[in-house]
C-alpha positions in Angstrom: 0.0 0.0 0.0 0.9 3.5 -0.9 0.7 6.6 0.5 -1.8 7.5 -2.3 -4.0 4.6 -2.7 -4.6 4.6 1.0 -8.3 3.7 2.2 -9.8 7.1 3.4 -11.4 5.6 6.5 -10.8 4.7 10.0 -7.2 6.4 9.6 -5.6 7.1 12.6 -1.8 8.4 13.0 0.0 5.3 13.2 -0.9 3.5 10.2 1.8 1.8 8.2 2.7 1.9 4.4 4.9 -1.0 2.8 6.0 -2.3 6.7 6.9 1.6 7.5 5.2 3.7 9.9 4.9 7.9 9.1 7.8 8.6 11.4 10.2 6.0 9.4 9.0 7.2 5.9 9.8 10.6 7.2 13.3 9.5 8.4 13.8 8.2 5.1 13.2 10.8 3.2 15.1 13.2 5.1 18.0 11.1 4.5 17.8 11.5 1.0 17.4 14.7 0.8 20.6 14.8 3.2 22.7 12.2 0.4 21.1 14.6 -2.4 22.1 17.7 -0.6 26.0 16.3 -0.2 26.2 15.4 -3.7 24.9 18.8 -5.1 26.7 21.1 -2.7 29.5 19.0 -3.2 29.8 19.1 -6.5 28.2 22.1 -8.4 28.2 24.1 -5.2 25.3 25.6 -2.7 24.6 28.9 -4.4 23.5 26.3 -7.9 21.8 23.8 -5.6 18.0 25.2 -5.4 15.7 23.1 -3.5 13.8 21.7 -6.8 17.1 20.1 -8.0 17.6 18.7 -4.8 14.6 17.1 -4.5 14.5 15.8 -8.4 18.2 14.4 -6.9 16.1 13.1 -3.9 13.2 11.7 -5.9 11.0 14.1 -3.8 8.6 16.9 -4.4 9.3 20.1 -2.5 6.3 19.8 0.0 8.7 16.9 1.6 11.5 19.1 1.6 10.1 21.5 3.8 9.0 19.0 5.9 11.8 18.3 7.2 14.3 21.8 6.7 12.7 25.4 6.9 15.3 26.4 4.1 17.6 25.6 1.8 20.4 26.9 4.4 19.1 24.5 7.0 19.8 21.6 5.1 23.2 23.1 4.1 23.8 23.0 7.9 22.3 19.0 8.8 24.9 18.1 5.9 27.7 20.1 7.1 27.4 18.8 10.6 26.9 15.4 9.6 30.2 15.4 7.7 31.7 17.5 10.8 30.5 14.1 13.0 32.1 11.7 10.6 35.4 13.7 10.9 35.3 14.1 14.9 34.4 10.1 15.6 37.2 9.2 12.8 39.4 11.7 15.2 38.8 10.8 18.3 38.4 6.9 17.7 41.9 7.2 15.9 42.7 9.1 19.6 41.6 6.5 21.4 43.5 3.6 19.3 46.6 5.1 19.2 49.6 4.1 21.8 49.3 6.9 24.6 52.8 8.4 23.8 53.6 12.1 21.8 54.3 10.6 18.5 51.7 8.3 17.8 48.9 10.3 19.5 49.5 13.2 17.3 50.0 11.1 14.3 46.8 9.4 14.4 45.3 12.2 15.2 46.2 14.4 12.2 46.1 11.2 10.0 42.6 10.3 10.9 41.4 14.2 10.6 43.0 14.2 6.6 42.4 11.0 5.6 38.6 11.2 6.7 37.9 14.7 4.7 39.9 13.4 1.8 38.1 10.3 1.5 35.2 12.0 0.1 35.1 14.9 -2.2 32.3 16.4 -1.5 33.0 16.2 2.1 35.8 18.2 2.1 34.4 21.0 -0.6 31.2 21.0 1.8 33.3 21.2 5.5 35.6 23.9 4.0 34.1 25.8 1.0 30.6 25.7 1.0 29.7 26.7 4.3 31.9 29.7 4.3 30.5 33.2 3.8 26.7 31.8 3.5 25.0 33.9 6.1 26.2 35.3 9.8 24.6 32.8 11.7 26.0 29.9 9.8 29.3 31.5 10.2 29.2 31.3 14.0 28.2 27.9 13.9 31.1 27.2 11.5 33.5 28.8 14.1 32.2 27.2 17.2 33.1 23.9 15.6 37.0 25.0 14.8 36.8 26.4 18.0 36.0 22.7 19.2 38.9 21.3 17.4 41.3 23.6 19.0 40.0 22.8 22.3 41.4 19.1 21.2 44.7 20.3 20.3 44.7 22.8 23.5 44.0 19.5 25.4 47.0 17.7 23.6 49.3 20.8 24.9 48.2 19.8 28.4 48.4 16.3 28.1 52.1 15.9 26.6 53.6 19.4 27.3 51.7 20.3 30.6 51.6 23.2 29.1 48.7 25.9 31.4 45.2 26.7 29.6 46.6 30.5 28.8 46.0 32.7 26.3 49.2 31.7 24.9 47.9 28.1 24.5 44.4 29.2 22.5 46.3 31.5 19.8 48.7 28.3 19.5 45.5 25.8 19.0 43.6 28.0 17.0 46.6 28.5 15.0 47.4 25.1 14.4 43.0 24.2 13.2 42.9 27.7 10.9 46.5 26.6 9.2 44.8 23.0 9.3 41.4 24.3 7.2 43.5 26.2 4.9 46.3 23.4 4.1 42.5 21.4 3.2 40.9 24.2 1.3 44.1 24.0 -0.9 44.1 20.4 -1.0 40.7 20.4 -2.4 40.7 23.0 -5.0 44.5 22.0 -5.9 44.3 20.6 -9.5 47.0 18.1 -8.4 46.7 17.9 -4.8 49.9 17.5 -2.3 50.3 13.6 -1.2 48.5 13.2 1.5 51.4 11.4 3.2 54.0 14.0 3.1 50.7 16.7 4.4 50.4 14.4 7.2 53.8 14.6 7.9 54.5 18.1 8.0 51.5 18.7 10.3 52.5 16.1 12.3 55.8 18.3 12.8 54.7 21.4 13.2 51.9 20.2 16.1 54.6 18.2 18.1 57.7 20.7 17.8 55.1 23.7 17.8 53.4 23.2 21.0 56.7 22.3 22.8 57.9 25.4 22.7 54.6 26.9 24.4 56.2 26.9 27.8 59.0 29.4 27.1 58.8 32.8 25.2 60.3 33.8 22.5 64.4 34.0 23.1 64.3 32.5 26.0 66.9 29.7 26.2 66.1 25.6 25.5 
């Protein structure tokens, strides 16, 4: 049974369609308008991704769109937090796996946060272009999330280098995740990209010998 050919009586809320209930066809077809919205704004861009060709990508019509998002910008957010999730669990499980010593902490770390934006495309174009610039409240959303990933590598400093939560510390961390974006931004528009293994590398570096030197100033003695 369809949605359509439905009988019209005795309906009550909780009637099922195909072995779904309302709230599961619902899910479904907000996922697809999430996978439709990844592919088009991460390939042709947001600002040429209106909601009808979303939906045609989705196999939807637009009343289900806004069903589930208020705007086109709302969806733009779900799929740029989803990819943001992927990216933080790859992180942190790589974290977790990882021998608990300097080098292979901030290895996996690193390796895991590259290697999961590069693995898709249109993950990457969406996390670091798309998002930018799109309105001011998206912006601060977008921030708060580097700012979350410089908490990470603020937490590293005081894990390895003991080195104090100071105002020193955040310029370092938020440093290291802006230099981080931008190295990824020109990985992904790069028409031949940098190797991913000597990327790694040199961020690797520049984390480890970087944040070591946190705990003196500038001439001060080794």
């Amino acid at each position: 049974m369809t949605e359509t050919d439905a009988p019209s009586g005795n309906r009550t809320p909780s009637r099922r369609y195909g072995g779904r209930d309302k709230a599961s066809r619902s899910a479904e077809r907000r996922d697809a308008l999430l996978e439709a919205g990844l592919e088009l704004f991460g390939t042709i861009g947001y600002p040429a991704s209106s909601v009808k060709k979303i939906c045609d990508r989705a196999g939807l019509t637009e009343r289900y769109f806004y069903e589930s998002f208020t705007h086109r910008e709302a969806l733009l957010r779900a799929v740029y937090d989803g990819q943001i999730d992927q990216v933080r669990a790859a992180t942190l499980a790589a974290l977790a796996g990882a021998e608990p010593d300097l080098a292979p902490q901030a290895h996996a770390s690193v390796d895991a946060f590259v290697r999961t934006v590069a693995a898709d495309p249109r993950r990457a174009r969406v996390i670091f272009i798309e998002v930018v610039g799109v309105s001011a409240e998206l912006e601060v959303h977008r921030r708060a999330v580097m700012h979350e990933f410089a908490q990470l590598i603020a937490g590293f400093a005081d894990a390895y280098f003991h080195v104090p939560a100071t105002d020193r510390l955040a310029i370092a961390a938020m440093l290291f995740a802006g230099g981080m974006t931008e190295l990824m931004v020109d990985w992904t528009l790069a028409d031949a990209p940098l190797p991913l293994d000597e990327l790694i590398d040199v961020a690797v570096s520049i984390l480890i010998h970087g944040l070591g030197t946190l705990d003196r100033r500038p001439g001060e003695p080794v």
